[in-house]
N, C-alpha and C positions, 0 to 999 in steps of 0.2 A: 520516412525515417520513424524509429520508434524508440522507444524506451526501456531498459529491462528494470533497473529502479525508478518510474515515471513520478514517485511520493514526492522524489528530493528535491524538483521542482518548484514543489507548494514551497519550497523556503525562499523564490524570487517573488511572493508576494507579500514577504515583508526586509528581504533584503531593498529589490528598487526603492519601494520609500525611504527607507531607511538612510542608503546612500543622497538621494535627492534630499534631505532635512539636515542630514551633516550637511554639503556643501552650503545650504543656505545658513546657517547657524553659525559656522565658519567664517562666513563671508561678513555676516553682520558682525561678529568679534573684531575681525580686523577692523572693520570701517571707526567701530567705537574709539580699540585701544589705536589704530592713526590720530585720531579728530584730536582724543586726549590728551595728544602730543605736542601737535602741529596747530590746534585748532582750525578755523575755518578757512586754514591758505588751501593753494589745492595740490593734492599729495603726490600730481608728477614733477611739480618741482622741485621734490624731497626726498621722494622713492622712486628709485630705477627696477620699478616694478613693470612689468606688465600681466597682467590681470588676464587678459584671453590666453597668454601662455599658459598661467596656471588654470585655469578652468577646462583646456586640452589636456592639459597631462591630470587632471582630476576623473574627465571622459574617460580618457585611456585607461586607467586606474580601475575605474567604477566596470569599464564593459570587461575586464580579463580577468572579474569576481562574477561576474555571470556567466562568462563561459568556461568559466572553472568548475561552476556548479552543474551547468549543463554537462562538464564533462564528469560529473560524478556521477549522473543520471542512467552513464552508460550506454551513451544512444547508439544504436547497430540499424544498420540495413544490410539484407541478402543474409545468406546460409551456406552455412559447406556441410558437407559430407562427411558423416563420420561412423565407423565402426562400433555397435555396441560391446561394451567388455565384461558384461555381468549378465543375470540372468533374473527373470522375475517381472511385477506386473509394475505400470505406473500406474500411482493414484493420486488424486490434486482434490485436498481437503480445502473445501468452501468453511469458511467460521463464519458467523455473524456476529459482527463488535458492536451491532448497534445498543443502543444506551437499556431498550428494554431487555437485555439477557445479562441486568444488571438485578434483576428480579432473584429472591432469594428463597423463591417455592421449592427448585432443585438447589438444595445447601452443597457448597458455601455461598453458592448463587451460580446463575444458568450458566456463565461466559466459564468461571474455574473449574464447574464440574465437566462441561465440554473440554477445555483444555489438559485436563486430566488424563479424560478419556482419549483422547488423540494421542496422548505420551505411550497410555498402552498401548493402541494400537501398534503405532510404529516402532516400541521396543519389543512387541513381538514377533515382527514381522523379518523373515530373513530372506535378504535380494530383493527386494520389494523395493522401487522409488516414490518416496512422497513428495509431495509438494506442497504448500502452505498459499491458501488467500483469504486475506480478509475482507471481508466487507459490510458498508453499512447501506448508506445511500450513493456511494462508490463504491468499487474494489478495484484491488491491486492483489500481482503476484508478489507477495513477500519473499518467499522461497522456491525457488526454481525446482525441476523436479532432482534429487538427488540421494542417494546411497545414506549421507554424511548424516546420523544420526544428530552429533553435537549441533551441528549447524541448524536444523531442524529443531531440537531442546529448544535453544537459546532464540532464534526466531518467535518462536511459540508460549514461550515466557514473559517477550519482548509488548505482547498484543491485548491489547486494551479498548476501551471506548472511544479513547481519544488517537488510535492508529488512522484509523480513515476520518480526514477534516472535512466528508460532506455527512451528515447528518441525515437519521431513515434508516430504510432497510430497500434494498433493492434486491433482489432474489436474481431477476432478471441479468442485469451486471454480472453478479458472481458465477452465472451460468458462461455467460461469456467471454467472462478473463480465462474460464477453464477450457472452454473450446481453442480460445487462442492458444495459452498455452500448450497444448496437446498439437495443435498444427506446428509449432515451435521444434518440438521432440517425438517426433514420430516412431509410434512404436503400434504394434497388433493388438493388445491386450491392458485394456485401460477402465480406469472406473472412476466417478466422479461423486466422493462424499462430501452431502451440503446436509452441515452442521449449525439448526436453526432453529428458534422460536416460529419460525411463520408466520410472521406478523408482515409482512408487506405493504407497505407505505406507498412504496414508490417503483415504475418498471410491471414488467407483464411477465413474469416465467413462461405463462404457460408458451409464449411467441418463441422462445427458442431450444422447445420440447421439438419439434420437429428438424432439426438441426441436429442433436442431441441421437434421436433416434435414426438417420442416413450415415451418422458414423457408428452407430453399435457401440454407445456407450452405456452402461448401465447407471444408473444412478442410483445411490443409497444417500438415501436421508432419515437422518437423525433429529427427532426434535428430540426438543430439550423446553420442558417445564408441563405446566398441569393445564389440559384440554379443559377444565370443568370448573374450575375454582381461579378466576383474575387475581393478581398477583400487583402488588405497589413497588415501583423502580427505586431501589432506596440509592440512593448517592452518598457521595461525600461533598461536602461546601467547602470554601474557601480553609478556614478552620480543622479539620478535620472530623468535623461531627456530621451523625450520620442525618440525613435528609431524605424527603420525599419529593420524587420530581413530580411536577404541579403544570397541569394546560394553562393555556391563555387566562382562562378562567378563576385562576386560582385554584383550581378541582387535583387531589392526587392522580396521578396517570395511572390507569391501568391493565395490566398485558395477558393474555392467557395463550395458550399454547395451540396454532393454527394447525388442526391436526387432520383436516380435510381435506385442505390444500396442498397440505406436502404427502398424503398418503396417494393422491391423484396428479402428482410430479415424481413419484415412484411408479407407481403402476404402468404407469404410459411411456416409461423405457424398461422396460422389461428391468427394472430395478428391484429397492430395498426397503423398506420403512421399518425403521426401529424408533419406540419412546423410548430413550436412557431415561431413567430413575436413580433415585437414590443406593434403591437396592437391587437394581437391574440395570447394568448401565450399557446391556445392548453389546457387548464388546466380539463373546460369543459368535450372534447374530452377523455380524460387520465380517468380521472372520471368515466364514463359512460362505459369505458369499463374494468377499476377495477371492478365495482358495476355490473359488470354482473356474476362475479365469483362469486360462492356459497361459502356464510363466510364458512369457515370449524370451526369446534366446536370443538375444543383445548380440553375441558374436557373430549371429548367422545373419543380421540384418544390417539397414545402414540406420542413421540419427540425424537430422540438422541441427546444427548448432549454429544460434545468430551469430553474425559476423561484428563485431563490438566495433565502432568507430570515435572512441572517446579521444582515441588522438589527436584527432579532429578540432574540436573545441579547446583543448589543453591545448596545443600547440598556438594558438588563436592565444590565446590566454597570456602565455609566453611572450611572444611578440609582439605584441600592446603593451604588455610590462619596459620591455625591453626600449620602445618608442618613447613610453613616457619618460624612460630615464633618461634618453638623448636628447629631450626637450627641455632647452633651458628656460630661466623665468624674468633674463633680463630683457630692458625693451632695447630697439637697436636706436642707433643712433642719430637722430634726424640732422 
């Protein structure tokens, strides 16, 4: 089983506790406003309560907000078969959200002028499918490959530092959300722009350059910021004043533009390397080696599209709601 939003997840690491703190917080209220009342008698001989009924129908309650979430997640297993109905290349834009393309050497800083750059692209682009993923020391497919420019925009507008909760840059990852995806939507004529500082924390790229090159993918990568002169992560604090992020040490952190490494993750798939600039932002470049892949013709081929199983969970969901309300709270009669 998989995931096509797997993000929405991260919200059951602070849902469970959450739910587990109310019911004890709860618990403790009652015992108090009981005692306050009745004082030190004991409260079955006063309340026709029973106590494990309601802690069941609190279970029931608590599990069918998890699998309600899980069924937001979108989980699918298998594929069917589908006809393409358009025509053009698919392309699945790697971003890097990590904190250093927070660096302000490419004004308005690295992360807005890439995200710029990507809006041209894909309003240029006619039939063309993009696709959106972010990542830092995770990735996730944000936007599936699709037509739907707005969808795309507003995705794209959506992405920040704080989109991916793991922390880094992993190059590696984002190479293989994009493989995946691609095995998802299968089409002849595909390209994979990884939009990035270079800075690599975490993960190996080069391990899934040969992966990359047995499906004839090309890759174009784009960095973004200055090879030659390091660069200080400015931030925003709490406040909204601006800051300098700071190592262990106390030292401002500083990033500069890994322009070795990604021109040597282009080369070795018969790819792309462009620097975007302030005053070249490469868009041309990107262009010209999109449009050299042959449109594949969607109607002439077939697509998989994951088989969504979110029923699944929400139905689950329902019927634990449904349990707990047939569960009453009185004790029975001895």
């Amino acid at each position: 089983m998989d995931f096509i939003n797997p993000n929405i997840l991260w919200n059951l690491v602070w849902i469970i506790p959450l739910l587990i703190i109310f019911f004890f917080v709860a618990l403790s209220k009652r015992k108090k406003a009981i005692t306050a009342i009745i004082g030190d008698k004991n409260p079955a001989d006063f309340i026709n309560l029973s106590q494990n009924k309601r802690t069941i129908k609190y279970i029931l309650l608590s599990l069918s907000l998890i699998f309600a979430v899980v069924a937001a997640a979108r989980p699918f297993w298998g594929y069917e078969i589908l006809p393409f109905t358009s025509s053009g290349r698919d392309v699945l834009i790697a971003l890097d959200t990590s904190k250093s393309m927070l660096s302000q050497d490419v004004p308005p800083s690295r992360l807005e002028h890439a995200k710029m750059l990507i809006k041209e692209l894909i309003e240029s682009s006619k039939g063309d499918r993009f696709g959106i993923i972010a990542f830092a020391g995770s990735a996730f497919l944000e936007c599936p490959l699709t037509e739907d420019k707005s969808s795309l925009f507003s995705m794209l507008s959506e992405l920040n530092t704080t989109s991916i909760p793991v922390g880094g840059t992993n190059i590696e990852k984002a190479l293989k959300t994009a493989i995946k995806a691609f095995k998802a939507a299968q089409g002849g004529y595909k390209a994979i722009i990884l939009v990035t500082d270079g800075d690599e924390l975490q993960g190996n790229s080069v391990s899934v350059i040969e992966e990359i090159k047995e499906l004839k993918i090309p890759l174009i990568v784009v960095g973004i910021g200055d090879p030659n002169i390091p660069a200080f992560i400015q931030m925003k604090d709490g406040k909204g004043n601006d800051i300098l992020l700071k190592d262990a040490k106390g030292e401002p952190v500083k990033t500069k533009l890994n322009e070795k490494n990604l021109k040597e993750l282009a080369d070795t798939t018969d790819g792309l390397y462009v620097r975007s600039t302030a005053i070249n932002n490469g868009l041309s470049e990107i262009e010209s080696r999109i449009n050299a892949l042959v449109p594949e013709k969607y109607s002439s081929a077939n697509s998989r599209r994951p088989l969504e199983r979110f029923q699944i969970p929400l139905l689950f969901a329902v019927i634990l709601v449904i349990f707990s309300l047939a569960i009453g709270e009185r004790r029975k009669k001895e």
